[in-house]
PDB file of N, CA, C and O in Angstrom:
ATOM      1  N   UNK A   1      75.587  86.235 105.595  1.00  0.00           N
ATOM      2  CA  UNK A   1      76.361  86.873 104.545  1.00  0.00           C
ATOM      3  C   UNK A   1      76.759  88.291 104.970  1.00  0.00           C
ATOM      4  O   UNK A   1      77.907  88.716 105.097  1.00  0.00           O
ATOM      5  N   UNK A   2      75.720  88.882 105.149  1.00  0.00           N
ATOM      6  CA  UNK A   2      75.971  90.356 106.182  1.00  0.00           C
ATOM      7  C   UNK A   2      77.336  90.024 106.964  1.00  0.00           C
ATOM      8  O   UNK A   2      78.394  90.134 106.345  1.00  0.00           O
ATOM      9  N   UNK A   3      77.336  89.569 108.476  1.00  0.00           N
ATOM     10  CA  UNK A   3      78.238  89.137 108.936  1.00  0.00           C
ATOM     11  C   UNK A   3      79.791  88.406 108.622  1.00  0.00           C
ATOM     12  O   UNK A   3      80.787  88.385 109.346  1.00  0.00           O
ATOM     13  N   UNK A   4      79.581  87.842 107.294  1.00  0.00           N
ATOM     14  CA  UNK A   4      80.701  87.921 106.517  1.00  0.00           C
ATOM     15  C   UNK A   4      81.490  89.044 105.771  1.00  0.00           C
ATOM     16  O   UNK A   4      82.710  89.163 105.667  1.00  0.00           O
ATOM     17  N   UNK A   5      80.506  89.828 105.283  1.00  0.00           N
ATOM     18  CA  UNK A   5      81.123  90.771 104.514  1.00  0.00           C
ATOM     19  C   UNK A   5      81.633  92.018 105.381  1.00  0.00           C
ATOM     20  O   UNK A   5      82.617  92.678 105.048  1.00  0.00           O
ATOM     21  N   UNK A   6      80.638  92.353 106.873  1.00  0.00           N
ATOM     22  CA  UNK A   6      81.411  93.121 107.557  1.00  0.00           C
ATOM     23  C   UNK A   6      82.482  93.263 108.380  1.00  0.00           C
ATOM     24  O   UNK A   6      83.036  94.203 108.951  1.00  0.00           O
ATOM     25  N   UNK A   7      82.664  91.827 108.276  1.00  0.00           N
ATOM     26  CA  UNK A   7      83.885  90.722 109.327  1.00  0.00           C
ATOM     27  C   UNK A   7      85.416  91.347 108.231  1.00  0.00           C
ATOM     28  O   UNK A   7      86.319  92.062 108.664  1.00  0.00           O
ATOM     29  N   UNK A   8      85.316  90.878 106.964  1.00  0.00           N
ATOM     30  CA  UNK A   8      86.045  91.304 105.837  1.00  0.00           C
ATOM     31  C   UNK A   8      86.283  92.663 106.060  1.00  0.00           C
ATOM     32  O   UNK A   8      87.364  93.007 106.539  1.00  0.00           O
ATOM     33  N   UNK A   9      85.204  93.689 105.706  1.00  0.00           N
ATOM     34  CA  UNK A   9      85.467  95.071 106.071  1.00  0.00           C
ATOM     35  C   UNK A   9      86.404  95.766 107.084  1.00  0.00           C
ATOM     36  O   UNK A   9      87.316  96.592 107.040  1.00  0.00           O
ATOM     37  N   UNK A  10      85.678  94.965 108.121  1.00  0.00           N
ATOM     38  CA  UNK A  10      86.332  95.531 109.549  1.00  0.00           C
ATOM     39  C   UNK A  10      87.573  94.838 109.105  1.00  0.00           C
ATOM     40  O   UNK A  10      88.319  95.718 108.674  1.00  0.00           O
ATOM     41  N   UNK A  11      88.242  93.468 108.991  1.00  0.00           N
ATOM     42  CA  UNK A  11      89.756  93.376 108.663  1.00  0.00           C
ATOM     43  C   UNK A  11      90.732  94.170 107.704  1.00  0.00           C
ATOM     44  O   UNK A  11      91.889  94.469 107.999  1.00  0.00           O
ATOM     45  N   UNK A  12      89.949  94.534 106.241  1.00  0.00           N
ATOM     46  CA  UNK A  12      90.854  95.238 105.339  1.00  0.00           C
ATOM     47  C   UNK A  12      90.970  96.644 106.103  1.00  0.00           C
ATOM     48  O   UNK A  12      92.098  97.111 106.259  1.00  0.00           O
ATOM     49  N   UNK A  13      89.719  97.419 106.644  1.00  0.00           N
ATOM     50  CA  UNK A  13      89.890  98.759 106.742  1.00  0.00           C
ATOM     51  C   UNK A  13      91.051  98.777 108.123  1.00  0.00           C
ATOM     52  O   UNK A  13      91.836  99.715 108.258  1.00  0.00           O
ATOM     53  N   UNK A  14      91.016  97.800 108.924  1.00  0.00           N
ATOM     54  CA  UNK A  14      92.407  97.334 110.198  1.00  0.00           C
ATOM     55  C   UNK A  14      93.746  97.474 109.657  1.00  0.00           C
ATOM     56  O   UNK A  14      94.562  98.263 110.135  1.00  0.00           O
ATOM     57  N   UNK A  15      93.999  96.669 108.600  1.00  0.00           N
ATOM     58  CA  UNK A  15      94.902  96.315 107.368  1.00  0.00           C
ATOM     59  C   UNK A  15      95.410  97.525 107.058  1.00  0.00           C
ATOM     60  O   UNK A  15      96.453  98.009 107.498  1.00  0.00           O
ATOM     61  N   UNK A  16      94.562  98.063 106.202  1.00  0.00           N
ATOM     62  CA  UNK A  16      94.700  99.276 105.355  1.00  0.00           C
ATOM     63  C   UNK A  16      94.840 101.244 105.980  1.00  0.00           C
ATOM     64  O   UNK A  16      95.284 102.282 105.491  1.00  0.00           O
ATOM     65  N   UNK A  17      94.173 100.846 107.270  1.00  0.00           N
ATOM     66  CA  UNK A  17      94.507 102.155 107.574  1.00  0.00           C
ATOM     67  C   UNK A  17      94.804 102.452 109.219  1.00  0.00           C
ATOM     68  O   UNK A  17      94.567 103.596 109.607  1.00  0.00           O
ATOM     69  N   UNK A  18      95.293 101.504 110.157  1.00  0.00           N
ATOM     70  CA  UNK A  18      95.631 101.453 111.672  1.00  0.00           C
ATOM     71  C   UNK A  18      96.987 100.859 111.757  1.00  0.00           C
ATOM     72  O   UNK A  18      97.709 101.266 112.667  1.00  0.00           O
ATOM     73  N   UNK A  19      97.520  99.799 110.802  1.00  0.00           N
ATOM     74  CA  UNK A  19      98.479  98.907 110.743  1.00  0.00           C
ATOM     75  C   UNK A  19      99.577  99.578 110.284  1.00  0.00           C
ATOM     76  O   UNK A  19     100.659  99.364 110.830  1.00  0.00           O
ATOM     77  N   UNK A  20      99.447 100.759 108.900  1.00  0.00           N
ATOM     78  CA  UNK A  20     100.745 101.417 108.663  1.00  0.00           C
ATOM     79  C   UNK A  20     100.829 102.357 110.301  1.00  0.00           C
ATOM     80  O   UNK A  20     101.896 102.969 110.265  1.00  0.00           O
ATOM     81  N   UNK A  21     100.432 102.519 111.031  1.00  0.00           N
ATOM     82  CA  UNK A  21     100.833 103.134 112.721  1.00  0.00           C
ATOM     83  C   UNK A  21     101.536 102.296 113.797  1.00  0.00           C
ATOM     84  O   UNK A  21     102.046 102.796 114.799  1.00  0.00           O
ATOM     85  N   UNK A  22     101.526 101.006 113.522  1.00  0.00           N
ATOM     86  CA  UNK A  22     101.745  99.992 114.682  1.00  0.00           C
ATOM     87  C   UNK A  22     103.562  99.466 114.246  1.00  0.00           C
ATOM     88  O   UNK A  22     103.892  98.935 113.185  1.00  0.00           O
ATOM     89  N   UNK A  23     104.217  99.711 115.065  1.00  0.00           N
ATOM     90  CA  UNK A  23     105.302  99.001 115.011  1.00  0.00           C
ATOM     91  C   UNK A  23     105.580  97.776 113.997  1.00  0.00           C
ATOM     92  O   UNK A  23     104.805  96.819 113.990  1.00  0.00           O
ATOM     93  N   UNK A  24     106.770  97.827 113.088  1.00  0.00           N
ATOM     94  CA  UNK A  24     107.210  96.610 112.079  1.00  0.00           C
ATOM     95  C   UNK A  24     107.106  95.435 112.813  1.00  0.00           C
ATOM     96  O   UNK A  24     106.529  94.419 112.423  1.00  0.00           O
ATOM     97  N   UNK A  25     107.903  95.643 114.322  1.00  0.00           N
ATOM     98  CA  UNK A  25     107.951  94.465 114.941  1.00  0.00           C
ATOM     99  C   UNK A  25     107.241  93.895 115.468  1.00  0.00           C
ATOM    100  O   UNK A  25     107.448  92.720 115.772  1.00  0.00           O
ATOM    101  N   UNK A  26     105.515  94.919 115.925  1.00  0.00           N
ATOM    102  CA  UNK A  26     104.359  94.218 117.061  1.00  0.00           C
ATOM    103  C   UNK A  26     103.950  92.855 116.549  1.00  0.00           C
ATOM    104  O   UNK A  26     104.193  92.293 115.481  1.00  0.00           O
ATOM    105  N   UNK A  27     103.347  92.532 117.480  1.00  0.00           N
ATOM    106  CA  UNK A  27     102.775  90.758 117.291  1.00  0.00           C
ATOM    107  C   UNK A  27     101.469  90.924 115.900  1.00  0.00           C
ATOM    108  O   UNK A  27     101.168  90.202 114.949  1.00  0.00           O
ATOM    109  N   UNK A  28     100.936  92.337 116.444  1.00  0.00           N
ATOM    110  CA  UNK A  28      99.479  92.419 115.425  1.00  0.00           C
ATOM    111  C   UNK A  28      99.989  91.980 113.901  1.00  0.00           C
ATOM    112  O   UNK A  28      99.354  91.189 113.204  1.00  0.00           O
ATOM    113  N   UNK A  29     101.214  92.607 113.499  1.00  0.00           N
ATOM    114  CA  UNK A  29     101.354  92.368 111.567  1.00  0.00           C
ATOM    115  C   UNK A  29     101.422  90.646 111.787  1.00  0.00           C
ATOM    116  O   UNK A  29     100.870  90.318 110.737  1.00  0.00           O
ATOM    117  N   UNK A  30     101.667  89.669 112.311  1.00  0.00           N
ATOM    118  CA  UNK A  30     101.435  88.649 111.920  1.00  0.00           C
ATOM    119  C   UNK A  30     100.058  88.301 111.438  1.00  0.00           C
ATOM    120  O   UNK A  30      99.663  87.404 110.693  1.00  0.00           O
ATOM    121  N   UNK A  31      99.465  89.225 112.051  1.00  0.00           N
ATOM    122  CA  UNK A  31      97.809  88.696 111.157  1.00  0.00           C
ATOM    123  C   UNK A  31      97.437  89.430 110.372  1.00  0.00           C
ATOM    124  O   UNK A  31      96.249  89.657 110.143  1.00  0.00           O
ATOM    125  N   UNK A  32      98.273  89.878 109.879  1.00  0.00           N
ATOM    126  CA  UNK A  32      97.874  90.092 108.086  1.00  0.00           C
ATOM    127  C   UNK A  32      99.018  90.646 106.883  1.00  0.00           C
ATOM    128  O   UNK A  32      99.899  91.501 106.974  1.00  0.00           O
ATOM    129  N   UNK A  33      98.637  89.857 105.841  1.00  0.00           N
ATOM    130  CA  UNK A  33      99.666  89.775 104.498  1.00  0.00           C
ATOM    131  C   UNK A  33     100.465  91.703 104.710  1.00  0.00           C
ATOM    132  O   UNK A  33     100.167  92.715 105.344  1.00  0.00           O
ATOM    133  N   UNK A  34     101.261  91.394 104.003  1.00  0.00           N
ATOM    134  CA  UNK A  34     101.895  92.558 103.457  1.00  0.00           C
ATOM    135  C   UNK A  34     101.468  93.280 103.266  1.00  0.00           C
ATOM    136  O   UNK A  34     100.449  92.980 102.644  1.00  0.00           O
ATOM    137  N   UNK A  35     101.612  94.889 103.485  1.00  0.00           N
ATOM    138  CA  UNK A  35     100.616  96.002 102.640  1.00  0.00           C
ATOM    139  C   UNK A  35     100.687  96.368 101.305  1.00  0.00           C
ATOM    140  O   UNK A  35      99.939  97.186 100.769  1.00  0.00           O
ATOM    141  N   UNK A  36     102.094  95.420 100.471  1.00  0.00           N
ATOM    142  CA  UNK A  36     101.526  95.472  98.510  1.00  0.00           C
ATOM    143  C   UNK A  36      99.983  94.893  98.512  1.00  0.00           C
ATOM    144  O   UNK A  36      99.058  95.354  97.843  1.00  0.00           O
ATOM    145  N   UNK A  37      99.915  93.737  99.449  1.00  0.00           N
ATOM    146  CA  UNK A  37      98.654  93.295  98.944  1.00  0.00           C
ATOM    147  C   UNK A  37      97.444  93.676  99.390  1.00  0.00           C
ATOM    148  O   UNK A  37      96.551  92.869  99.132  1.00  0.00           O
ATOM    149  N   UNK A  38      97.185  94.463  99.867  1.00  0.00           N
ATOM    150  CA  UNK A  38      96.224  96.066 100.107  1.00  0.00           C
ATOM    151  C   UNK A  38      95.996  96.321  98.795  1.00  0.00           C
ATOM    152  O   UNK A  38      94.875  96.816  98.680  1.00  0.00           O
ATOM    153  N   UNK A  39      96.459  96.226  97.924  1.00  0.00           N
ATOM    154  CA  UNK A  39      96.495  97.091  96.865  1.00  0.00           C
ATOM    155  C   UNK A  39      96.305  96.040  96.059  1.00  0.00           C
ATOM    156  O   UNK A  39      95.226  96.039  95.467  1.00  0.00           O
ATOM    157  N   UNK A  40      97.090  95.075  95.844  1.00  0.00           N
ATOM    158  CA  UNK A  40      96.869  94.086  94.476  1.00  0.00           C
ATOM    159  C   UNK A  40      95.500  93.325  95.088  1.00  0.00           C
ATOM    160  O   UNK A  40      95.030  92.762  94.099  1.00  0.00           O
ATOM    161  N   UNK A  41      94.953  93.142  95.812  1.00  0.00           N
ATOM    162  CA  UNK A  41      93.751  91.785  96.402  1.00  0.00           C
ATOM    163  C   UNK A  41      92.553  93.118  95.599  1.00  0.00           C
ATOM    164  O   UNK A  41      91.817  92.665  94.722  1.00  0.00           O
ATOM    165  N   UNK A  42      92.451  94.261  95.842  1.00  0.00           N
ATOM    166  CA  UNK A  42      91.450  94.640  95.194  1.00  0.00           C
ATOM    167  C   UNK A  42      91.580  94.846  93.833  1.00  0.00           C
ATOM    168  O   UNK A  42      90.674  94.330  93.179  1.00  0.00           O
ATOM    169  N   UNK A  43      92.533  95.516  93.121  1.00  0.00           N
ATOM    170  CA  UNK A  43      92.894  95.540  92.032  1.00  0.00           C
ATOM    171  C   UNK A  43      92.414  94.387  90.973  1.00  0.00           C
ATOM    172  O   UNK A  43      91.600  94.391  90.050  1.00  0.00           O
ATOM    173  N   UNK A  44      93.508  93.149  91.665  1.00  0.00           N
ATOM    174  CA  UNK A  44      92.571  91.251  91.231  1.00  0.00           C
ATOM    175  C   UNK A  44      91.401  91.422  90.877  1.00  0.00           C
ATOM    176  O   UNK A  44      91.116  91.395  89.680  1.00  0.00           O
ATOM    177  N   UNK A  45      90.431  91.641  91.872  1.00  0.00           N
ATOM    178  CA  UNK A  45      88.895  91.587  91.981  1.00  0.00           C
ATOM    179  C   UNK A  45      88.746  92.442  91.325  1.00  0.00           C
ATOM    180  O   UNK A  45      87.546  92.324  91.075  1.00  0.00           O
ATOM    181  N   UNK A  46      89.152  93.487  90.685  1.00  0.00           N
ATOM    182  CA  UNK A  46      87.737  94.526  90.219  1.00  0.00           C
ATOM    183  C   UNK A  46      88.781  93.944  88.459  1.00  0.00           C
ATOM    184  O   UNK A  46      88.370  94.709  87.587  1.00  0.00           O
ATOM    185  N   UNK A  47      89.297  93.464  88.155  1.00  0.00           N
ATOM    186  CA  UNK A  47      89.865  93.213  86.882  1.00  0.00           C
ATOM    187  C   UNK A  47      89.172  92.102  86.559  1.00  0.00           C
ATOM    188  O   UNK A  47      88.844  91.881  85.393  1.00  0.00           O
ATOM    189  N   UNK A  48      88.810  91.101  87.786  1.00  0.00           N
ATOM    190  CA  UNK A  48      88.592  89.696  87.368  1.00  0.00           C
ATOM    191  C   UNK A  48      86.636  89.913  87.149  1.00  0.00           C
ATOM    192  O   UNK A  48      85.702  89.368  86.560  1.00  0.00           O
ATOM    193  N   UNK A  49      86.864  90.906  87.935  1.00  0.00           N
ATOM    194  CA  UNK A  49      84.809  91.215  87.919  1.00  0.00           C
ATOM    195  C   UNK A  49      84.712  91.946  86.584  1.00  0.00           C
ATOM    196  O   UNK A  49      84.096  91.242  85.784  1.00  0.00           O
ATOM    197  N   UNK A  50      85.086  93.063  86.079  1.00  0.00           N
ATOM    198  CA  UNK A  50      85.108  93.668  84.764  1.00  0.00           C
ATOM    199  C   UNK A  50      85.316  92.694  83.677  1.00  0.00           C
ATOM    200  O   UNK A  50      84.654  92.945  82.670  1.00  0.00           O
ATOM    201  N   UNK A  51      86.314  91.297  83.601  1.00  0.00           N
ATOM    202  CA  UNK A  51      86.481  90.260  82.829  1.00  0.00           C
ATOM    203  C   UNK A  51      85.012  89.285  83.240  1.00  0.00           C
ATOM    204  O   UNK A  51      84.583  88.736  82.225  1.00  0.00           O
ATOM    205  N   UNK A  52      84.461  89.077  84.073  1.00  0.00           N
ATOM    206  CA  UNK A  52      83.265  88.178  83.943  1.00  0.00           C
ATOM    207  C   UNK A  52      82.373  89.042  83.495  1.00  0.00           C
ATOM    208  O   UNK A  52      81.928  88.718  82.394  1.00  0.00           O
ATOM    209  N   UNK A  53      81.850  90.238  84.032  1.00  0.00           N
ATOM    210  CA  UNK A  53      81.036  91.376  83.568  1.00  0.00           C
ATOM    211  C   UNK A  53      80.817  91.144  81.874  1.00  0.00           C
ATOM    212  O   UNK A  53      79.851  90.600  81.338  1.00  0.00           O
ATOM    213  N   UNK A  54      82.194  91.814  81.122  1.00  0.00           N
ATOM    214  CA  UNK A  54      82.557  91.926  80.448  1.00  0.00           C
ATOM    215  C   UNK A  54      82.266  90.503  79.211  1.00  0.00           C
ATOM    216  O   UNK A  54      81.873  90.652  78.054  1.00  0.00           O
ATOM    217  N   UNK A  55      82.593  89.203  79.885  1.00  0.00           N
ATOM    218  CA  UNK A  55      81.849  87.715  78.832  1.00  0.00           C
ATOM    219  C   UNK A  55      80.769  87.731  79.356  1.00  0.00           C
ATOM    220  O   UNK A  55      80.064  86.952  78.714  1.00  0.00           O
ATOM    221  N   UNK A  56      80.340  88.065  79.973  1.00  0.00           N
ATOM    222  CA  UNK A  56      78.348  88.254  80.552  1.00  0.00           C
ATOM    223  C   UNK A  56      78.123  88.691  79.098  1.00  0.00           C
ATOM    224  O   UNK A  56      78.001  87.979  78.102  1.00  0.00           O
ATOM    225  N   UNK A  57      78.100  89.791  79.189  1.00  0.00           N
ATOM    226  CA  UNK A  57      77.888  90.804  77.856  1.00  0.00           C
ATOM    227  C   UNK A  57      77.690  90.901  76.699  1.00  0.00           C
ATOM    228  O   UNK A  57      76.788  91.431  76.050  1.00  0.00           O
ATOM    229  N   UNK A  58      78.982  90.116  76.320  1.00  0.00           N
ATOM    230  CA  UNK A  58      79.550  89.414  75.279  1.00  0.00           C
ATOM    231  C   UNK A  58      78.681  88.510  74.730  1.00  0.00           C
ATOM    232  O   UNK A  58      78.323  88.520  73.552  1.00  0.00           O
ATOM    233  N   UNK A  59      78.339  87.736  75.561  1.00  0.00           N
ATOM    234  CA  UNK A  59      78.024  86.380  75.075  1.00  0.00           C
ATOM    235  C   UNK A  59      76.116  86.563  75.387  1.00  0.00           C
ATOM    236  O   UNK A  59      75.389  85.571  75.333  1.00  0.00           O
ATOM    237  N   UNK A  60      75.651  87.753  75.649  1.00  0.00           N
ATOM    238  CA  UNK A  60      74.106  88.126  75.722  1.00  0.00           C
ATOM    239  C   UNK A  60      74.354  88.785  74.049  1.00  0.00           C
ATOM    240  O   UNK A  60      74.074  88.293  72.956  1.00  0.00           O
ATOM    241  N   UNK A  61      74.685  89.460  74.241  1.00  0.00           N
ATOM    242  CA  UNK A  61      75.235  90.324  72.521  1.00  0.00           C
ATOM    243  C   UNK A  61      75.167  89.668  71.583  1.00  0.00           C
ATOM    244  O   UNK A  61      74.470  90.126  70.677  1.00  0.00           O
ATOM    245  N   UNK A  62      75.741  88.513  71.387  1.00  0.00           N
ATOM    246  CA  UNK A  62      76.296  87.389  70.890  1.00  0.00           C
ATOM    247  C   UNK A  62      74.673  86.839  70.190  1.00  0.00           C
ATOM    248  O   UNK A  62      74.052  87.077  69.154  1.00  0.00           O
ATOM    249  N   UNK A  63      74.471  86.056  71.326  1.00  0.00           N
ATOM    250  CA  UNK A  63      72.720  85.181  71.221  1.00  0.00           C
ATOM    251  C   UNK A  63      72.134  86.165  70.984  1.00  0.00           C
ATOM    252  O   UNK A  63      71.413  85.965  70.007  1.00  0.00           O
ATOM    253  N   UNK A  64      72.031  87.318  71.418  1.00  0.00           N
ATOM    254  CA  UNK A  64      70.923  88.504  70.644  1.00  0.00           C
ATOM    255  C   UNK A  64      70.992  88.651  69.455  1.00  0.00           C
ATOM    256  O   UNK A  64      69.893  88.729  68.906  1.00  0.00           O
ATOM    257  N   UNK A  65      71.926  88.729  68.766  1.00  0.00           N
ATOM    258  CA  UNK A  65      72.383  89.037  67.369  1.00  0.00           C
ATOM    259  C   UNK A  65      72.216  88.116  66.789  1.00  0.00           C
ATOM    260  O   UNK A  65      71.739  88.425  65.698  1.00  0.00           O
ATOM    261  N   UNK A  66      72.421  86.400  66.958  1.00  0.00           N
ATOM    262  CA  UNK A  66      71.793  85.341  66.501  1.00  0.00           C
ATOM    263  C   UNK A  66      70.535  85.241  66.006  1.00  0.00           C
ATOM    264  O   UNK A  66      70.231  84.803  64.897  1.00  0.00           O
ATOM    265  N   UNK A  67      69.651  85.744  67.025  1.00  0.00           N
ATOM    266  CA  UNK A  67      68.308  85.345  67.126  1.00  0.00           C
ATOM    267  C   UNK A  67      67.309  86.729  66.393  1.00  0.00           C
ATOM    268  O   UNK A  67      66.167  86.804  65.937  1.00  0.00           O
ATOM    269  N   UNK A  68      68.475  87.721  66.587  1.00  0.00           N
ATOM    270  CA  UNK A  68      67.996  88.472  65.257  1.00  0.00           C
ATOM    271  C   UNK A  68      68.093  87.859  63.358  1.00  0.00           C
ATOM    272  O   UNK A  68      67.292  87.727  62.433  1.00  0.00           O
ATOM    273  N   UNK A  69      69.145  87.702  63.518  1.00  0.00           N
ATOM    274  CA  UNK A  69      69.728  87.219  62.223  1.00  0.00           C
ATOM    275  C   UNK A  69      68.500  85.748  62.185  1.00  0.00           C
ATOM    276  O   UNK A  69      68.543  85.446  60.992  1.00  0.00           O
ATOM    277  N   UNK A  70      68.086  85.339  62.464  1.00  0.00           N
ATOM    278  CA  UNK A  70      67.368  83.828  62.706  1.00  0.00           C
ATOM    279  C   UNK A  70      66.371  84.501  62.256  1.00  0.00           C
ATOM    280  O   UNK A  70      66.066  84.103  61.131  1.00  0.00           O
ATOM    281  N   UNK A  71      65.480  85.662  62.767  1.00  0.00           N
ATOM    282  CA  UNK A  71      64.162  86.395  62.325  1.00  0.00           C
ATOM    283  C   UNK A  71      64.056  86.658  61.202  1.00  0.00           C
ATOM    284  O   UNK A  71      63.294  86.182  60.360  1.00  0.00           O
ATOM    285  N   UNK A  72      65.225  87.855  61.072  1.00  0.00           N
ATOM    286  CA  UNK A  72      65.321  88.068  59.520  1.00  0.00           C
ATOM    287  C   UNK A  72      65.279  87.137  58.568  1.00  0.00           C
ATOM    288  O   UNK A  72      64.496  87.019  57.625  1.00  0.00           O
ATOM    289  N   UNK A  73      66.272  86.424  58.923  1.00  0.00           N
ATOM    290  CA  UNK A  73      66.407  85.046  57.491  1.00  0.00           C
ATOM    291  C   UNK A  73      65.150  84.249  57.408  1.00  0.00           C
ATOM    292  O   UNK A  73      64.986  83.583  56.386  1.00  0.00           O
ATOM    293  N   UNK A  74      64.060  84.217  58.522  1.00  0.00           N
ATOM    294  CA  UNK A  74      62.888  83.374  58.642  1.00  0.00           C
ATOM    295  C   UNK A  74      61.869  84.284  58.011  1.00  0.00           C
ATOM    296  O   UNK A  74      60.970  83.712  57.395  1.00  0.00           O
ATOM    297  N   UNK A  75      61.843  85.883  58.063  1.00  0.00           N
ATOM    298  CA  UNK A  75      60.741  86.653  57.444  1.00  0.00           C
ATOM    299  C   UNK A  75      61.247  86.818  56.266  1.00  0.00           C
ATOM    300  O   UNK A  75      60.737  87.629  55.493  1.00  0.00           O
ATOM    301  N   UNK A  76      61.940  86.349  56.047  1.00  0.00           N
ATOM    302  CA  UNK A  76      62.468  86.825  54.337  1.00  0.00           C
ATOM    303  C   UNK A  76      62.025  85.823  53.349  1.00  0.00           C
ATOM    304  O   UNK A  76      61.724  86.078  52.183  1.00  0.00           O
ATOM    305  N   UNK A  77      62.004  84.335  54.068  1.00  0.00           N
ATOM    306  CA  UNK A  77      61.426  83.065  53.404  1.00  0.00           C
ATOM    307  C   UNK A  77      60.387  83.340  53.184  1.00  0.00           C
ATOM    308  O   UNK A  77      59.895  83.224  52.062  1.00  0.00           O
ATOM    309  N   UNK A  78      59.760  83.788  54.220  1.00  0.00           N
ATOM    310  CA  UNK A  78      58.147  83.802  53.816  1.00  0.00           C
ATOM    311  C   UNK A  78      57.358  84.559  53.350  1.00  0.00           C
ATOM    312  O   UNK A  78      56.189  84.209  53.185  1.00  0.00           O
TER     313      UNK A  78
END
């Protein structure tokens, strides 16, 4: 996993900050997308992580507040 994630690294930071220097025409830009998507591929991810984050949360909040309301209504019977 290590080795994956620094494999990634070493490509975006190639991408993102050696590639705007290299000729439009060199052979290197064939291996890799456009530089909008420098910008939108992380953007994606940290929107789509804040949206799972975010129903994580939600839905702990949710069952907490249940299982309060469940207590109460059970100590009140008795």
């Amino acid at each position: 996993m290590l080795t994956v994630a620094s494999t990634i690294f070493l490509y975006y930071t190639i991408w993102t900050l050696l590639m705007p220097f290299v000729d439009d025409d060199h052979l290197l830009h064939s291996f890799f997308p456009p530089r909008v998507w420098a910008i939108r591929i992380p953007v994606i991810l940290i929107l789509l992580g804040s949206a799972v984050v975010g129903s994580f949360l939600s839905v702990v909040m949710i069952q907490s507040n249940r299982k309060k309301a469940a207590k109460a209504k059970a100590a009140k019977k008795a």
